[in-house]
PDB file of N, CA, C and O in Angstrom:
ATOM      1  N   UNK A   1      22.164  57.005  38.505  1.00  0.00           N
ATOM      2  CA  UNK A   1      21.853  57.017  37.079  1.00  0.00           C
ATOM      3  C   UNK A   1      22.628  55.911  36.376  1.00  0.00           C
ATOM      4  O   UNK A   1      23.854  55.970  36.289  1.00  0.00           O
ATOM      5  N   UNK A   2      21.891  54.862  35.855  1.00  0.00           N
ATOM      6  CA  UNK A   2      22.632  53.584  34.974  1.00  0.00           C
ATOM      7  C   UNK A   2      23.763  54.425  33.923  1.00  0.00           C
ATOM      8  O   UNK A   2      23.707  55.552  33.430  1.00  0.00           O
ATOM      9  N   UNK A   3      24.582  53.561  33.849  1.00  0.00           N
ATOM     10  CA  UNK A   3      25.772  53.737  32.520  1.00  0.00           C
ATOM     11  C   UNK A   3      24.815  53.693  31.033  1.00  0.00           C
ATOM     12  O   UNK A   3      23.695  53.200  30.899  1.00  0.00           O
ATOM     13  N   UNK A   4      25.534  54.274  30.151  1.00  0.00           N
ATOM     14  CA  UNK A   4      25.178  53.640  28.801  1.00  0.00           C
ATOM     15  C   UNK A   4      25.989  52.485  28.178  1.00  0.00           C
ATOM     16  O   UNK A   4      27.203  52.309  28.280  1.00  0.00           O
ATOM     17  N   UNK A   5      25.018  51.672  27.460  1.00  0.00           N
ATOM     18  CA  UNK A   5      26.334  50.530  26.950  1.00  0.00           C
ATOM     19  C   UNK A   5      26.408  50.601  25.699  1.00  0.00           C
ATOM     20  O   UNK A   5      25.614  51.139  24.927  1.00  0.00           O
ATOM     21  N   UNK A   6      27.299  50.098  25.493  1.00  0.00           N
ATOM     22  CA  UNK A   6      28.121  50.082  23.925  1.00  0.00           C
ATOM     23  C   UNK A   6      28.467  48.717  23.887  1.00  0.00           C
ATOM     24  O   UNK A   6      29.063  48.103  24.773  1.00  0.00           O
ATOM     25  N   UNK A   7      28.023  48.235  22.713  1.00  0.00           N
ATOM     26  CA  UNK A   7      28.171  46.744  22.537  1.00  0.00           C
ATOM     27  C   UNK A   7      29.485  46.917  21.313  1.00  0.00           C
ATOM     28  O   UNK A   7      29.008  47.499  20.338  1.00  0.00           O
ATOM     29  N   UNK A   8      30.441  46.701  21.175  1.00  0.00           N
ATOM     30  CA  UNK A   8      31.462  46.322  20.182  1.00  0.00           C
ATOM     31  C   UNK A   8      31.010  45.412  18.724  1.00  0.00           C
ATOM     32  O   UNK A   8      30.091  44.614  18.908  1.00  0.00           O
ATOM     33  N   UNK A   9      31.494  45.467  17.537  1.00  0.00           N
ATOM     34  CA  UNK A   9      30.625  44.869  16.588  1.00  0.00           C
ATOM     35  C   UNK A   9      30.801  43.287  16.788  1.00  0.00           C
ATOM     36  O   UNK A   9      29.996  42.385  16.554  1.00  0.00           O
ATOM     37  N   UNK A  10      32.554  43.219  17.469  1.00  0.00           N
ATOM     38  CA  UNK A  10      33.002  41.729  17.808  1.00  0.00           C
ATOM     39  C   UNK A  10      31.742  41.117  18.930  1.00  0.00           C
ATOM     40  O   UNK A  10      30.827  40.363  18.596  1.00  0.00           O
ATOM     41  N   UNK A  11      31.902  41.482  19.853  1.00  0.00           N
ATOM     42  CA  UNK A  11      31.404  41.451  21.041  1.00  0.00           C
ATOM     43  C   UNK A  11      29.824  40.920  20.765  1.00  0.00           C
ATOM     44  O   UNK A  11      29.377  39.911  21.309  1.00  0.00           O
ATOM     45  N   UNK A  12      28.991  41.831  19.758  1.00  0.00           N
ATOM     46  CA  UNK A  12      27.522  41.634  19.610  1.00  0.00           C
ATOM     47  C   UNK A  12      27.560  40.131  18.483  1.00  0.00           C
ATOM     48  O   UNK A  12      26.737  39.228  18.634  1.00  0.00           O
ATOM     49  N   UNK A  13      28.472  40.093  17.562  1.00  0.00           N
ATOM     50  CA  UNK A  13      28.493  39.552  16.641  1.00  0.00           C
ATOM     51  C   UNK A  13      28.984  37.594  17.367  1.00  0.00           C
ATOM     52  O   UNK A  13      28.832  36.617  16.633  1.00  0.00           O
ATOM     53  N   UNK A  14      29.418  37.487  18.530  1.00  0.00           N
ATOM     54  CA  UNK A  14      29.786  36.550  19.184  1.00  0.00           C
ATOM     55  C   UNK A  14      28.527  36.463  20.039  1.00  0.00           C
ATOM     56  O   UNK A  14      27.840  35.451  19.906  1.00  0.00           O
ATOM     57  N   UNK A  15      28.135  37.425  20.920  1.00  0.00           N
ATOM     58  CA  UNK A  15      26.571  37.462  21.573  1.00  0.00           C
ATOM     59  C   UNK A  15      25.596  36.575  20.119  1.00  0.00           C
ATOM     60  O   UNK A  15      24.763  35.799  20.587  1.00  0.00           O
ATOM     61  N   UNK A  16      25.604  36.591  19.292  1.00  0.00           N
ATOM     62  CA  UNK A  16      24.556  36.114  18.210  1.00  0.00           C
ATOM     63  C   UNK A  16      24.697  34.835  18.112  1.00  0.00           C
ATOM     64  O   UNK A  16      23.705  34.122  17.957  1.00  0.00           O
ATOM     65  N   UNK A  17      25.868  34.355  18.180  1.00  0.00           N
ATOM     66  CA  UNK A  17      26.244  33.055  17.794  1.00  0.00           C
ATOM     67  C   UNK A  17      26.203  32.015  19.072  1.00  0.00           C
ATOM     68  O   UNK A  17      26.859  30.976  18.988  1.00  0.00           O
ATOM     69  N   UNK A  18      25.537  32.258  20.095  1.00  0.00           N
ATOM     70  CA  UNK A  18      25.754  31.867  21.313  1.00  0.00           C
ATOM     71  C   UNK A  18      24.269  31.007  21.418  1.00  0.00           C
ATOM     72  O   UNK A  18      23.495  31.115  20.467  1.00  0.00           O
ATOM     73  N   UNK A  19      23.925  30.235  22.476  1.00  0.00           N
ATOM     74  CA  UNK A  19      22.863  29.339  22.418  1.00  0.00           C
ATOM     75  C   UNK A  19      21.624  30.620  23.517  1.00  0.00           C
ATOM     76  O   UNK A  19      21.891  31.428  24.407  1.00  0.00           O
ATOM     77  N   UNK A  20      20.814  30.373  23.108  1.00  0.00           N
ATOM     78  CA  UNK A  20      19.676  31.303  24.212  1.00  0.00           C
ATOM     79  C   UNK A  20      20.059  31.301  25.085  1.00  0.00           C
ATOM     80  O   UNK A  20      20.300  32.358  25.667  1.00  0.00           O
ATOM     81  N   UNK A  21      20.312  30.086  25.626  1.00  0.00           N
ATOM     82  CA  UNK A  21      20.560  30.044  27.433  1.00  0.00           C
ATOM     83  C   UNK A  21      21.427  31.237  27.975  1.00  0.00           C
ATOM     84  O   UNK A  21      21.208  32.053  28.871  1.00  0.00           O
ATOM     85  N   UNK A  22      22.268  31.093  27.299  1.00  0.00           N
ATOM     86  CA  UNK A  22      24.217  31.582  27.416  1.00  0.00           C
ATOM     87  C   UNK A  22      23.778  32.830  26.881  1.00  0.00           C
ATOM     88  O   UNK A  22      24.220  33.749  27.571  1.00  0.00           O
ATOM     89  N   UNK A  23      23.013  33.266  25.830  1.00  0.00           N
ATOM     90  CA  UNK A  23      23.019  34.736  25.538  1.00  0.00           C
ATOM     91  C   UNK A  23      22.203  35.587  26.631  1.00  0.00           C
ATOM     92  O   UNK A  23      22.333  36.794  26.839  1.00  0.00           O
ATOM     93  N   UNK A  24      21.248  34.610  27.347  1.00  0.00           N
ATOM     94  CA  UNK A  24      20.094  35.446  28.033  1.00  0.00           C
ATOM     95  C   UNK A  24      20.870  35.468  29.572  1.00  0.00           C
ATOM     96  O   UNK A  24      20.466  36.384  30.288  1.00  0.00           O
ATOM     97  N   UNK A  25      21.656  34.814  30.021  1.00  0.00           N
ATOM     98  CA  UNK A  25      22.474  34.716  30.983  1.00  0.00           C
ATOM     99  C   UNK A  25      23.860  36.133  31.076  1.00  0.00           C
ATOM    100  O   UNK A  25      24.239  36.865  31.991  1.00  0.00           O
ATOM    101  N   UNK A  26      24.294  35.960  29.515  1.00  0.00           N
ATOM    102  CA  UNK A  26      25.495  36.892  29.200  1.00  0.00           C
ATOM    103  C   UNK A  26      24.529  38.283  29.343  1.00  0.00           C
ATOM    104  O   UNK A  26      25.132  39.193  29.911  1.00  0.00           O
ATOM    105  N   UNK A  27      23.648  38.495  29.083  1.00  0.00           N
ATOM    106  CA  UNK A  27      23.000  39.737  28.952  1.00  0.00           C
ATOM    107  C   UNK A  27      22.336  40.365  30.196  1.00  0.00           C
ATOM    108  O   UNK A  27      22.256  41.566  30.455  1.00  0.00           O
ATOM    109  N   UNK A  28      21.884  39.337  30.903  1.00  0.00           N
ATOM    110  CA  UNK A  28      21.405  39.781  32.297  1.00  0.00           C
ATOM    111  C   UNK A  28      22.629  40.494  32.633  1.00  0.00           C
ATOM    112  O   UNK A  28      22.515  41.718  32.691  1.00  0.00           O
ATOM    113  N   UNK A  29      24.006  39.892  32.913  1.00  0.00           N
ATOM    114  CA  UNK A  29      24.665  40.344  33.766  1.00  0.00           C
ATOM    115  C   UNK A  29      25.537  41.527  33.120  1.00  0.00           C
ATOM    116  O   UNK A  29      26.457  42.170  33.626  1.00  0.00           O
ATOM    117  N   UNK A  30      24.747  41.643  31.367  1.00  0.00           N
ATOM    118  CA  UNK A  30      25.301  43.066  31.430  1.00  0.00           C
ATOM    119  C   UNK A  30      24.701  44.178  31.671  1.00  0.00           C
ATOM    120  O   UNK A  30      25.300  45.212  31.968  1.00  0.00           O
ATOM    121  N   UNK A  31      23.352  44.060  31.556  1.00  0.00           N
ATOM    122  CA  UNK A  31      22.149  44.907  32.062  1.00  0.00           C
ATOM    123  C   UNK A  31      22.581  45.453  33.791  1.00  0.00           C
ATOM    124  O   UNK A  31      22.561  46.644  34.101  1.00  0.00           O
ATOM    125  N   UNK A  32      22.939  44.380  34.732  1.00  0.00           N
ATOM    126  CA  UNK A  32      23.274  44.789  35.991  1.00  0.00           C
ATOM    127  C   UNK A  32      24.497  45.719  35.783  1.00  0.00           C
ATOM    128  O   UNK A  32      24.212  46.917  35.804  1.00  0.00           O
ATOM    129  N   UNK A  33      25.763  45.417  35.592  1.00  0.00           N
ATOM    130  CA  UNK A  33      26.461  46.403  34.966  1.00  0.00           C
ATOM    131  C   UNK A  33      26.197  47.332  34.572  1.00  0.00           C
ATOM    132  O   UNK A  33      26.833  48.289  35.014  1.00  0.00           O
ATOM    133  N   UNK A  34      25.285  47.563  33.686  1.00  0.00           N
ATOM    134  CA  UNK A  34      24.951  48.983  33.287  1.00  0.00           C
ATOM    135  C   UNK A  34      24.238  49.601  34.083  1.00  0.00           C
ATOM    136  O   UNK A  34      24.096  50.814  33.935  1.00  0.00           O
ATOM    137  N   UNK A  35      23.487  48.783  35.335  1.00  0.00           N
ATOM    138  CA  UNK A  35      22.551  49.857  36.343  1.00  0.00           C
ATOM    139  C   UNK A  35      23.442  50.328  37.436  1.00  0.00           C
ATOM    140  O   UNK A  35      23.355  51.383  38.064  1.00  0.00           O
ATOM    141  N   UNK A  36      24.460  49.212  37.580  1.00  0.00           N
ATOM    142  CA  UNK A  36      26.150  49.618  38.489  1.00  0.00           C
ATOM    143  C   UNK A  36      26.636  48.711  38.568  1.00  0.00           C
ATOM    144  O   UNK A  36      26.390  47.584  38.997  1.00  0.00           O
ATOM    145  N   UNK A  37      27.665  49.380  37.968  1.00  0.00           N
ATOM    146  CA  UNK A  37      29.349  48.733  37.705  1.00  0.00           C
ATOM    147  C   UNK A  37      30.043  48.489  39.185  1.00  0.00           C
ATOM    148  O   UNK A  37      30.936  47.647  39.277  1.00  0.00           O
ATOM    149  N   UNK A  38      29.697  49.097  40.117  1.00  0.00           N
ATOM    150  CA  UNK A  38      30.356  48.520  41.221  1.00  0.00           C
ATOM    151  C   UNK A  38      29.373  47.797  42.088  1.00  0.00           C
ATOM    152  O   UNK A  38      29.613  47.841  43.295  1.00  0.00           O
ATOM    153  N   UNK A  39      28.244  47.100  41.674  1.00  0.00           N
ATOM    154  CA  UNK A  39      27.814  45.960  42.179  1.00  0.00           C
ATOM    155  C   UNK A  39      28.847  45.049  42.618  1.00  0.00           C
ATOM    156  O   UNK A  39      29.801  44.684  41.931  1.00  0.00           O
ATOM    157  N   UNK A  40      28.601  44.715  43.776  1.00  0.00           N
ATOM    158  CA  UNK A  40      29.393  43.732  44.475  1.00  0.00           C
ATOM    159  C   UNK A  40      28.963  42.136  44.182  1.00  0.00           C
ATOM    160  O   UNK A  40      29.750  41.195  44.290  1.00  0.00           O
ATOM    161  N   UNK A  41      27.893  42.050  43.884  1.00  0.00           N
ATOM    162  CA  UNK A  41      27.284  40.999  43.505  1.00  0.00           C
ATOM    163  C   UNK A  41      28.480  40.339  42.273  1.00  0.00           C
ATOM    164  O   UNK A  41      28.873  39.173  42.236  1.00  0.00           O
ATOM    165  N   UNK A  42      29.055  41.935  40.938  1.00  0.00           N
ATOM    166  CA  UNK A  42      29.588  40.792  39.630  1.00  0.00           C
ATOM    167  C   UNK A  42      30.890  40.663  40.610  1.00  0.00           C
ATOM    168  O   UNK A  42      31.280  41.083  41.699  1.00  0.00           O
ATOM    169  N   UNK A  43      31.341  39.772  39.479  1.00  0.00           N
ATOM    170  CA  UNK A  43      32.965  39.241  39.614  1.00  0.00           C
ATOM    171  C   UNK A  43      33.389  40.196  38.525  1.00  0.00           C
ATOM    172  O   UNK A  43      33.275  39.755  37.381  1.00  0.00           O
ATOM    173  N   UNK A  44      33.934  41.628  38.687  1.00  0.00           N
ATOM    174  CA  UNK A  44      34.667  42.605  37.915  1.00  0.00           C
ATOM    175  C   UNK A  44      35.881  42.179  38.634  1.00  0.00           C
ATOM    176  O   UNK A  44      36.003  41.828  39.808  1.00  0.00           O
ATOM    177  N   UNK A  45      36.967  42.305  37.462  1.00  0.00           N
ATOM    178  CA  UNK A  45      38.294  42.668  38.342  1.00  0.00           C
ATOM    179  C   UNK A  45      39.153  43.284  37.612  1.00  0.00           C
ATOM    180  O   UNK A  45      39.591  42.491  36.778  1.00  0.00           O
ATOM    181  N   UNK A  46      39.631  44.350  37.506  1.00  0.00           N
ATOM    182  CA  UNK A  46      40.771  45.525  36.587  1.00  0.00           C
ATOM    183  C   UNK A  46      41.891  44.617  36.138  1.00  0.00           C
ATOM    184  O   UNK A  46      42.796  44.414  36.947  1.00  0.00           O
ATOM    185  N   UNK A  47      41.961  43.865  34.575  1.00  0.00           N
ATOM    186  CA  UNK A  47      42.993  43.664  33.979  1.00  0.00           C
ATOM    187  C   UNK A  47      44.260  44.686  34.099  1.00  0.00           C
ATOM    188  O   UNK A  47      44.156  45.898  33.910  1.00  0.00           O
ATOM    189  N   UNK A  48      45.608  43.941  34.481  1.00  0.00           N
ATOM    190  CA  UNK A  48      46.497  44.263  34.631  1.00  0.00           C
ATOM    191  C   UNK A  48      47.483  44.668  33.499  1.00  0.00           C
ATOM    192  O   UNK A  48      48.431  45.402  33.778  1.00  0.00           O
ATOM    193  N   UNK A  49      47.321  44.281  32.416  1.00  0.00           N
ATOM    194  CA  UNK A  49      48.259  43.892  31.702  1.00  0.00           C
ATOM    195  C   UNK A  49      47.393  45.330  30.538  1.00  0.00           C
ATOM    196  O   UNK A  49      48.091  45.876  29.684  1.00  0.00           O
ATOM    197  N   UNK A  50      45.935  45.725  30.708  1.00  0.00           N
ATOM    198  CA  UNK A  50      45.219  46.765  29.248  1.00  0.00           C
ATOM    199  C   UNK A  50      44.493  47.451  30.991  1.00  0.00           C
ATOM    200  O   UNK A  50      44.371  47.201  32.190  1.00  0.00           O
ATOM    201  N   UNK A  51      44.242  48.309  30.049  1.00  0.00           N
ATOM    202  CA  UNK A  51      43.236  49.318  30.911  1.00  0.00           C
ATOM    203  C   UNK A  51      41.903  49.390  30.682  1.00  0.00           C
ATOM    204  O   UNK A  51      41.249  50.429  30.588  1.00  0.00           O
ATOM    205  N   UNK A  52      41.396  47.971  30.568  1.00  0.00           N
ATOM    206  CA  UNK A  52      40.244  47.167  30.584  1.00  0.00           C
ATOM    207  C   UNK A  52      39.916  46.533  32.027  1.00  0.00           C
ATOM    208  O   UNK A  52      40.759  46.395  32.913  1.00  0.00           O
ATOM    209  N   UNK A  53      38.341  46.113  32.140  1.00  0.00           N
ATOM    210  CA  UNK A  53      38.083  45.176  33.356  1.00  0.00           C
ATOM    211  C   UNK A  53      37.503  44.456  32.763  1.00  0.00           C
ATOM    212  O   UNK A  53      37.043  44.740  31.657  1.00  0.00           O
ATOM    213  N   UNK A  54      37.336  43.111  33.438  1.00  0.00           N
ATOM    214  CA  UNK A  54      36.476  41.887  33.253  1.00  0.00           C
ATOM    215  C   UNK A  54      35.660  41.745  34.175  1.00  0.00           C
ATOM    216  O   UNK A  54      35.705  42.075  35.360  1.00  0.00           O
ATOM    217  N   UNK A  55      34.569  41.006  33.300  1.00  0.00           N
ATOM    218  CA  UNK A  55      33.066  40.587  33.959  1.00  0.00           C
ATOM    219  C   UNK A  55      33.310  39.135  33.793  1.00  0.00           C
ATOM    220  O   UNK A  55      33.813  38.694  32.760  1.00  0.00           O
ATOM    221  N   UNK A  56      33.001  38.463  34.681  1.00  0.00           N
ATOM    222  CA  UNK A  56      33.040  37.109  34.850  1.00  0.00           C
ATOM    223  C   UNK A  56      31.336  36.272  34.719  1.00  0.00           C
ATOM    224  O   UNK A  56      30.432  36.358  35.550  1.00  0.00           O
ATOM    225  N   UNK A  57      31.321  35.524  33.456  1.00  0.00           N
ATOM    226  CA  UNK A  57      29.787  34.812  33.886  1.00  0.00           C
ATOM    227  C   UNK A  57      29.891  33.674  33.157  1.00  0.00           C
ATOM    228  O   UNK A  57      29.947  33.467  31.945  1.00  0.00           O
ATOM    229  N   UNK A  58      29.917  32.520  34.735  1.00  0.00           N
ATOM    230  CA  UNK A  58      30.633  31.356  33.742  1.00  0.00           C
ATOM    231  C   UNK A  58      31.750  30.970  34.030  1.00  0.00           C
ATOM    232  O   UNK A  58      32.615  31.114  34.895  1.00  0.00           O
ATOM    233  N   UNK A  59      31.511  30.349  32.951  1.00  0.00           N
ATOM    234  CA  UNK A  59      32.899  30.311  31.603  1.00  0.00           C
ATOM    235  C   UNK A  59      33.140  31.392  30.802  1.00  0.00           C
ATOM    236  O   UNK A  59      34.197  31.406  30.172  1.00  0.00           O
ATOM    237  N   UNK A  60      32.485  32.166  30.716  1.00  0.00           N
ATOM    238  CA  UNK A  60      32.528  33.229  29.750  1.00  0.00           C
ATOM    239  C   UNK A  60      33.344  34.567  30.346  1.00  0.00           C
ATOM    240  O   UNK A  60      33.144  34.840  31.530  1.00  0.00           O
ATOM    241  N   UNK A  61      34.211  35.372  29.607  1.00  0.00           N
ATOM    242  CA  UNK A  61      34.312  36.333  30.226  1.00  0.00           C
ATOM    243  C   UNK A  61      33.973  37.750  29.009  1.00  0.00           C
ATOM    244  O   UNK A  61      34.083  37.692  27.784  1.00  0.00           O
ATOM    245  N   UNK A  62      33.533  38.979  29.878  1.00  0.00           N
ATOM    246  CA  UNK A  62      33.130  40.028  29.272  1.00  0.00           C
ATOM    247  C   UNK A  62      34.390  41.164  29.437  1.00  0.00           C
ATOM    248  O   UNK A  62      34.325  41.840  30.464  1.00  0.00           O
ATOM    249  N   UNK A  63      35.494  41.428  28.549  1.00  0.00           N
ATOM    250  CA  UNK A  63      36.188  42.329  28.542  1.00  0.00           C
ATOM    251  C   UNK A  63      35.277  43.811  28.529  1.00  0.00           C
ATOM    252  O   UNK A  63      34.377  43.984  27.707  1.00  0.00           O
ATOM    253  N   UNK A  64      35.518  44.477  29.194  1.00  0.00           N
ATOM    254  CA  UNK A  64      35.068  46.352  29.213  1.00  0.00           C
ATOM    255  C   UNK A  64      35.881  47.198  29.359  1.00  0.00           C
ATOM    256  O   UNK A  64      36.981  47.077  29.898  1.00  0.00           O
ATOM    257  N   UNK A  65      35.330  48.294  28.811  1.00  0.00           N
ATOM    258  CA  UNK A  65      36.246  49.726  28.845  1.00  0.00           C
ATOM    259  C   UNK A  65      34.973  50.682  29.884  1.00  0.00           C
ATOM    260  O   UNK A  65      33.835  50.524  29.441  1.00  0.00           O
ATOM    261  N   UNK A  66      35.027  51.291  30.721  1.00  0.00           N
ATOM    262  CA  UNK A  66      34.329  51.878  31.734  1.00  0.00           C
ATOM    263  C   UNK A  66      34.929  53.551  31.679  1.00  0.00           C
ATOM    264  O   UNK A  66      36.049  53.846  32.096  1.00  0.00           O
ATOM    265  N   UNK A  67      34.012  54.500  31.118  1.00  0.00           N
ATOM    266  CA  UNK A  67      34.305  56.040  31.652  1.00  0.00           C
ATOM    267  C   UNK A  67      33.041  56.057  32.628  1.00  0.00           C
ATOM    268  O   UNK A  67      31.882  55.771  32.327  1.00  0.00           O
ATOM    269  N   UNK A  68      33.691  56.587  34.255  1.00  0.00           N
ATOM    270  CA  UNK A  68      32.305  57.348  34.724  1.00  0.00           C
ATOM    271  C   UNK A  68      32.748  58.590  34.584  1.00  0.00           C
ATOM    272  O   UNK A  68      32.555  58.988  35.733  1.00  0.00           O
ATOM    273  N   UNK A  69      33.338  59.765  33.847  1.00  0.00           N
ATOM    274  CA  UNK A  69      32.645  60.693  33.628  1.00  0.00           C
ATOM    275  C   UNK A  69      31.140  61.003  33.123  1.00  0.00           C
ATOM    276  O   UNK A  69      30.217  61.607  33.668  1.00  0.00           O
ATOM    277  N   UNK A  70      31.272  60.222  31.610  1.00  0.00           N
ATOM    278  CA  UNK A  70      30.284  60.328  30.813  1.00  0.00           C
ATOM    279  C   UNK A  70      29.288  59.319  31.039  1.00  0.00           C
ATOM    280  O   UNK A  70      28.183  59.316  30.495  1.00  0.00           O
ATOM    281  N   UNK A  71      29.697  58.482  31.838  1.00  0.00           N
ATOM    282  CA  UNK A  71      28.962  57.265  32.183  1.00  0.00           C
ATOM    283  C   UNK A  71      28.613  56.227  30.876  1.00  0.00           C
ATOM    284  O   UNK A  71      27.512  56.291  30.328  1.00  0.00           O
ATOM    285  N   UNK A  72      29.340  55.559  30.567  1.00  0.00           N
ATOM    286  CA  UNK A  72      29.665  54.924  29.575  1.00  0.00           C
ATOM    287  C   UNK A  72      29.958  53.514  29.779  1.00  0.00           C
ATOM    288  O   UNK A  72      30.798  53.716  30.656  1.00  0.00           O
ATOM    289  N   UNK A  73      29.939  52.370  29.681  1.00  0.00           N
ATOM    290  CA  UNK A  73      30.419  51.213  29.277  1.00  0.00           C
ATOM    291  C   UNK A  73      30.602  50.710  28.021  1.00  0.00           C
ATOM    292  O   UNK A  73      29.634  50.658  27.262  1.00  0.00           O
ATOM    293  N   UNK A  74      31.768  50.299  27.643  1.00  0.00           N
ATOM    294  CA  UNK A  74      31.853  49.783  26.595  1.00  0.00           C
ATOM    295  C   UNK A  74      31.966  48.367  26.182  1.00  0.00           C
ATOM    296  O   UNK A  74      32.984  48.390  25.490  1.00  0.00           O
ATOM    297  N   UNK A  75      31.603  47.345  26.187  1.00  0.00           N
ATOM    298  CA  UNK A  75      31.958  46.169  26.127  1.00  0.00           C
ATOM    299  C   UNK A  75      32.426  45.298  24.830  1.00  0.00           C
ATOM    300  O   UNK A  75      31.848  44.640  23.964  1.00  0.00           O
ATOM    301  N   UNK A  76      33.809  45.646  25.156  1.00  0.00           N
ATOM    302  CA  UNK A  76      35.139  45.000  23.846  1.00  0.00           C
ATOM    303  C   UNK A  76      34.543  43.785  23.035  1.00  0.00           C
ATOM    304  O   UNK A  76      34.104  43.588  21.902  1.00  0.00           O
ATOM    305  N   UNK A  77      34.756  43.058  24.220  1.00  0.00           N
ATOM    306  CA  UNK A  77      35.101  41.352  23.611  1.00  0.00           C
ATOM    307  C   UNK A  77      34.309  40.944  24.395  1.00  0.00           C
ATOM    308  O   UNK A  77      33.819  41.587  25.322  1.00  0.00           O
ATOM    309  N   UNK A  78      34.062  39.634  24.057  1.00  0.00           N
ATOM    310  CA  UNK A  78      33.256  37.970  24.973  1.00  0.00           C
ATOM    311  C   UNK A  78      33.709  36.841  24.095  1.00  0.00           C
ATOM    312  O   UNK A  78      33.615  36.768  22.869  1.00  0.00           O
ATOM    313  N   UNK A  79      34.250  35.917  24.990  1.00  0.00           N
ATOM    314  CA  UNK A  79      34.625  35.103  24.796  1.00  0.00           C
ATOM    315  C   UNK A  79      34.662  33.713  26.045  1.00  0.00           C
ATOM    316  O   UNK A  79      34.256  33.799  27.204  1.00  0.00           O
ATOM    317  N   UNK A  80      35.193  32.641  25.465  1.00  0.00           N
ATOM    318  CA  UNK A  80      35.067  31.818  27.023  1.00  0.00           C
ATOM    319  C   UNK A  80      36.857  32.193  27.393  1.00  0.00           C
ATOM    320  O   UNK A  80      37.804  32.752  26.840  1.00  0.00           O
ATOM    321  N   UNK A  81      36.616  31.623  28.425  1.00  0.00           N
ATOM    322  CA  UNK A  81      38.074  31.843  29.646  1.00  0.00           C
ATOM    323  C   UNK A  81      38.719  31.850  29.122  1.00  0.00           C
ATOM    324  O   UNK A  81      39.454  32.838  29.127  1.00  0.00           O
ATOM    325  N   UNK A  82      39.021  30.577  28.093  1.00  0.00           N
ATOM    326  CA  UNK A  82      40.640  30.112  27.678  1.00  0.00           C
ATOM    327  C   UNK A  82      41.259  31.071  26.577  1.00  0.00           C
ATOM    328  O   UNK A  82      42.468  31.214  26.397  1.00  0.00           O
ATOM    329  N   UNK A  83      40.348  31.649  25.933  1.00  0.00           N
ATOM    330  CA  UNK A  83      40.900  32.247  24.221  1.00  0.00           C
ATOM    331  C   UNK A  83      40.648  34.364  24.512  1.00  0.00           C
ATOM    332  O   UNK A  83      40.969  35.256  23.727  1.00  0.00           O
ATOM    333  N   UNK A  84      40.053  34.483  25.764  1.00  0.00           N
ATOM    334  CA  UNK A  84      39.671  35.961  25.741  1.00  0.00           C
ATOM    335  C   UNK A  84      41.253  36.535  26.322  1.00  0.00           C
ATOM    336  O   UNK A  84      41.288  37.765  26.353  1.00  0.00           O
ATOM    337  N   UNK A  85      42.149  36.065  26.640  1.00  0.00           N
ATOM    338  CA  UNK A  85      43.410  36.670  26.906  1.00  0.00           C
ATOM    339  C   UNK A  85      44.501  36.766  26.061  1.00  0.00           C
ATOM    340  O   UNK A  85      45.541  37.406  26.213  1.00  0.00           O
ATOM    341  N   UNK A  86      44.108  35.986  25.064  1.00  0.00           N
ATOM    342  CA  UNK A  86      45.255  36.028  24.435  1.00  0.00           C
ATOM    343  C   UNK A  86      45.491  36.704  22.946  1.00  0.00           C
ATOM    344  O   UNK A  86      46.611  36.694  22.435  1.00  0.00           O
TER     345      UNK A  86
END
């Protein structure tokens, strides 16, 4: 059973401002995510430092918050590489 997603107001509001290419690219690979999060296919990897994971696409990265109880994704932030850590 796919996750539900939750787009963040930051998160959607940066998705808008993005060129087609890059939004239709950023979105595929959150759609896979939401059908499973442990696709081996993404580049997820559990931030160390928050109790967040990242999606890698790109240059871009997709900060998330993940419950599988409720089956949930939440997706924080997007940003490119250099400015989403800090």
């Amino acid at each position: 059973m796919p996750y539900a997603l939750v787009i963040k107001k930051q998160a959607k509001k940066f998705l808008e401002n993005l060129s087609k290419t890059e939004r239709i690219k950023i979105v595929e690979k959150i759609i896979l995510l939401g059908n499973n999060p442990d696709d081996p296919r993404l580049d997820i990897k559990k931030l160390i430092a928050q109790a967040f994971y990242r999606l890698r696409v790109g240059n871009w990265r997709i900060v998330f918050d993940r419950n599988d109880q409720i089956k949930i994704i939440s997706i924080e932030k997007i940003k490119s590489r250099g400015d989403i850590y800090k």
